[in-house]
C-alpha positions in Angstrom: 0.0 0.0 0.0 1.0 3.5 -0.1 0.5 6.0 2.0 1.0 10.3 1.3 1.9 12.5 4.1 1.5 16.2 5.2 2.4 18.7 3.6 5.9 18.7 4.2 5.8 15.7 2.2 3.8 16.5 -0.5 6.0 15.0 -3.5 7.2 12.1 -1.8 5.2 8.6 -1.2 5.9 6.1 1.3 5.7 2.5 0.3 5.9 -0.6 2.5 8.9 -2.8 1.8 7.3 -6.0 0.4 10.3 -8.8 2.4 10.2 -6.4 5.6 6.6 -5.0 5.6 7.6 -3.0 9.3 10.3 -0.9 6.9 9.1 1.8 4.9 10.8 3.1 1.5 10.2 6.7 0.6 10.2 7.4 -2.8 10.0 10.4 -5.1 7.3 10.7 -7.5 7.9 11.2 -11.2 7.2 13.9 -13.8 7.0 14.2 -17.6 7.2 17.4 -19.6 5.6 17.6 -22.5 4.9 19.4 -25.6 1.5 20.1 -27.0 1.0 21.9 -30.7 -1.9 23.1 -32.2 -2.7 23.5 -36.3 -1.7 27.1 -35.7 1.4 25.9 -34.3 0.8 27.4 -30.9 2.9 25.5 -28.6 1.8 24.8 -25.0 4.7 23.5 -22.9 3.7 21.8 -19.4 4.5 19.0 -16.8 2.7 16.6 -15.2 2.6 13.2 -13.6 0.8 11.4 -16.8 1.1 13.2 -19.7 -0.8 11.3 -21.7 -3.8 12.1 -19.3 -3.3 15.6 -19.3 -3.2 15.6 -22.7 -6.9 13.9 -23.4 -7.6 16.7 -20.4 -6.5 19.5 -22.4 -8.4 18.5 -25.4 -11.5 18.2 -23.8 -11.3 21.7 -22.8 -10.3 21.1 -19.0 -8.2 23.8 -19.2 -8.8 27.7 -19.5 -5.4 28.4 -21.1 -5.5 26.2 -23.7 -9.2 25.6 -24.5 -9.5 27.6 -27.3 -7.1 26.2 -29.0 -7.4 22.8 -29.2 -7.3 20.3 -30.6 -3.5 19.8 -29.5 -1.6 16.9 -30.5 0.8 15.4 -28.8 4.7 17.0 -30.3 6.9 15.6 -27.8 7.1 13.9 -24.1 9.8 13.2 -22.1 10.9 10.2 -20.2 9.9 10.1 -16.4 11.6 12.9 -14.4 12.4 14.0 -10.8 10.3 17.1 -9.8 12.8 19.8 -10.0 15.0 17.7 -13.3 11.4 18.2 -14.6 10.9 21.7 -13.6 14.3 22.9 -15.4 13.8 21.2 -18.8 10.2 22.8 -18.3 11.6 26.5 -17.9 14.4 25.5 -20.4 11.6 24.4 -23.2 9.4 27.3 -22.6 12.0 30.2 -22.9 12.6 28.3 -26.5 8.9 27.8 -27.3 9.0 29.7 -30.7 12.7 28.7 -31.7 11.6 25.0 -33.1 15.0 24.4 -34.1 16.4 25.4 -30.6 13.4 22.9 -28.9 14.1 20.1 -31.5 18.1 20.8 -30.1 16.8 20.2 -26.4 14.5 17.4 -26.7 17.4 15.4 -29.1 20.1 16.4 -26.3 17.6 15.2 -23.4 17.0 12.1 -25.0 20.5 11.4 -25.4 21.0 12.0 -21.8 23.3 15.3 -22.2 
């Protein structure tokens, strides 16, 4: 089972060690950043725990920001990420949003684990 604690924990889960179920394993929990285009090539650059989800939520209009312009398709997703590993690539991509060359130069660099 697994258990979430207060707020001072808030990105962290606790899991119960399956051989000694009296020792508990804290573990982080993972992100994805993601890119999301549009057919007027609007980029929308964001993070999340399941991209995949928050993609289908963006679509169906769950979103202020973006529901005017959807649909979005799916341009790019990363691997599974620590919060703040996910949180610079995040900043990194959006201060490139326009530059597809320069975001194409990111995603191929993250990818290749550089």
């Amino acid at each position: 089972s697994i258990y979430r604690l207060g707020k001072q924990h808030t990105n962290q889960q606790i899991d119960r060690n399956k051989h000694h179920p009296n020792t508990l394993i804290m573990s982080q929990k993972t992100y994805q950043v993601y890119i999301l285009k549009n057919r007027m090539n609007r980029r929308f650059i964001g993070k999340a725990e399941d991209a995949h989800a928050e993609h289908t939520a963006h679509n169906k209009g769950q979103f202020k920001g973006t529901k005017a312009f959807k649909p979005w398709q799916m341009e790019w997703c990363s691997g599974h990420l620590s919060r703040n590993d996910a949180l610079r690539l995040e900043e990194e991509l959006r201060h490139h949003k326009t530059n597809t060359s320069m975001l194409e130069s990111i995603t191929h660099k993250h990818e290749m684990g550089m």
